[in-house]
C-alpha positions as CSV (number, residue, x, y, z in Angstrom):
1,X,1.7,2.4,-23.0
2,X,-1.6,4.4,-23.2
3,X,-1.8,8.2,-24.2
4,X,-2.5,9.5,-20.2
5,X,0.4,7.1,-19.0
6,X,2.7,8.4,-21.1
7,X,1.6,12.1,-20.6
8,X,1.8,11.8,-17.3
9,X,5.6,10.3,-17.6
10,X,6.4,13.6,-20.4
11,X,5.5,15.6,-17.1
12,X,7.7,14.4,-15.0
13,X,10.3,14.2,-17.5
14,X,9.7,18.0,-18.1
15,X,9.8,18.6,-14.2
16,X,13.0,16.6,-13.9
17,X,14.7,18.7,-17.1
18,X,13.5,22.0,-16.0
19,X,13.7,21.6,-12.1
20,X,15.4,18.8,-11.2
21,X,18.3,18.6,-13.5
22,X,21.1,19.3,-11.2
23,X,20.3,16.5,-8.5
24,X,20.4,14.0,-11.8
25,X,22.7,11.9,-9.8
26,X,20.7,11.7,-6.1
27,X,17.2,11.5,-6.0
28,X,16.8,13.9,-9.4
29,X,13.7,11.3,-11.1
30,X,12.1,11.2,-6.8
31,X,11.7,14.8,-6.9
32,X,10.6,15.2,-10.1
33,X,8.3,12.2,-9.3
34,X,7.0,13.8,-6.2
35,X,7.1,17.3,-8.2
36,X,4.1,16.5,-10.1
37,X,2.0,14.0,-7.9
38,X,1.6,17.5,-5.4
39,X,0.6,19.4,-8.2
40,X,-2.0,17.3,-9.5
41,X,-2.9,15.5,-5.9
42,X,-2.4,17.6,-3.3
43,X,-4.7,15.2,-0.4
44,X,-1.5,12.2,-1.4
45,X,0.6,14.1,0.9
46,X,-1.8,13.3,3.9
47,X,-1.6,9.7,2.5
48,X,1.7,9.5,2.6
49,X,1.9,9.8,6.1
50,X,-0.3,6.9,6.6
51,X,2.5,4.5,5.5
52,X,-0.3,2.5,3.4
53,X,-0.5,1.3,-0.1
54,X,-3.1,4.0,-2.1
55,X,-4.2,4.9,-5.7
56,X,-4.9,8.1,-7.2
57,X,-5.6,10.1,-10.2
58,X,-2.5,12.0,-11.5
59,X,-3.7,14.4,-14.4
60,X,-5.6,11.1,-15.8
61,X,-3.5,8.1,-15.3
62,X,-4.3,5.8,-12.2
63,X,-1.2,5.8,-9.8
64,X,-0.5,2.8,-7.3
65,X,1.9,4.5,-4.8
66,X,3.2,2.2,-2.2
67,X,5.0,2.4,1.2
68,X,8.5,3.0,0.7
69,X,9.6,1.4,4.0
70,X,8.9,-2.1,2.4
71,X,9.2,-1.3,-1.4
72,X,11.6,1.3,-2.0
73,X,15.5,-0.5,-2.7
74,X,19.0,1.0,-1.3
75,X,22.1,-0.1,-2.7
76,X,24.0,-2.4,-0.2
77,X,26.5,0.4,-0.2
78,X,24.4,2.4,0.9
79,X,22.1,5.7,-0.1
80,X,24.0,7.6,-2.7
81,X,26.2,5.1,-3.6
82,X,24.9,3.3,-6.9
83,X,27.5,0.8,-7.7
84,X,25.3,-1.8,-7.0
85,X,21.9,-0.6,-9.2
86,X,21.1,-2.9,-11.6
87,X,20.6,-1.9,-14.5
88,X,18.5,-4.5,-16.0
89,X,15.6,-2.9,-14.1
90,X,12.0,-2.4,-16.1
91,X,8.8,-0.4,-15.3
92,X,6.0,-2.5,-15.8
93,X,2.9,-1.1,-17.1
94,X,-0.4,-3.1,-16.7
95,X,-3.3,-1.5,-18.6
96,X,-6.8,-2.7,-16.8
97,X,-10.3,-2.4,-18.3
98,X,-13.0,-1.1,-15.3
């Protein structure tokens, strides 16, 4: 991974340790997620709203954020029931040239 990506995945990592710590179990990475993309990209908020596929600039690094009504995955338990996460999940980081 470049040097901005993983920056900008030390921040969150920070805001999930120093803020987010206590919900490590439910939605602790989201909020630290969400955390940082507001501080760095206030207008996203607006965008969320839209229910639409976007990219911004988070402190660098390109972000792709996508609707979470057709991308995000729930356990078929069930939200906060994670017996069924796999585990053999990977983020996939695609470095482009422009």
């Amino acid at each position: 991974m470049g040097s901005i990506t993983v920056g900008f995945f030390k921040q969150v990592l920070e805001a999930y340790s120093l803020k987010y710590m206590k919900a490590s179990r439910m939605l602790g990475d989201q909020l630290a997620l969400a955390w940082v993309v507001k501080s760095h990209l206030p207008s996203a908020l607006r965008k969320f709203s839209k229910h639409e596929a976007f990219t911004g600039e988070v402190n660098g690094a390109s972000v792709l954020f996508l609707p979470c009504a057709f991308y995000n995955w729930t356990p078929p338990e069930g939200a906060g029931q994670f017996h069924g996460v796999p585990l053999d999940v990977k983020l996939t980081y695609t470095q482009t040239n422009s």
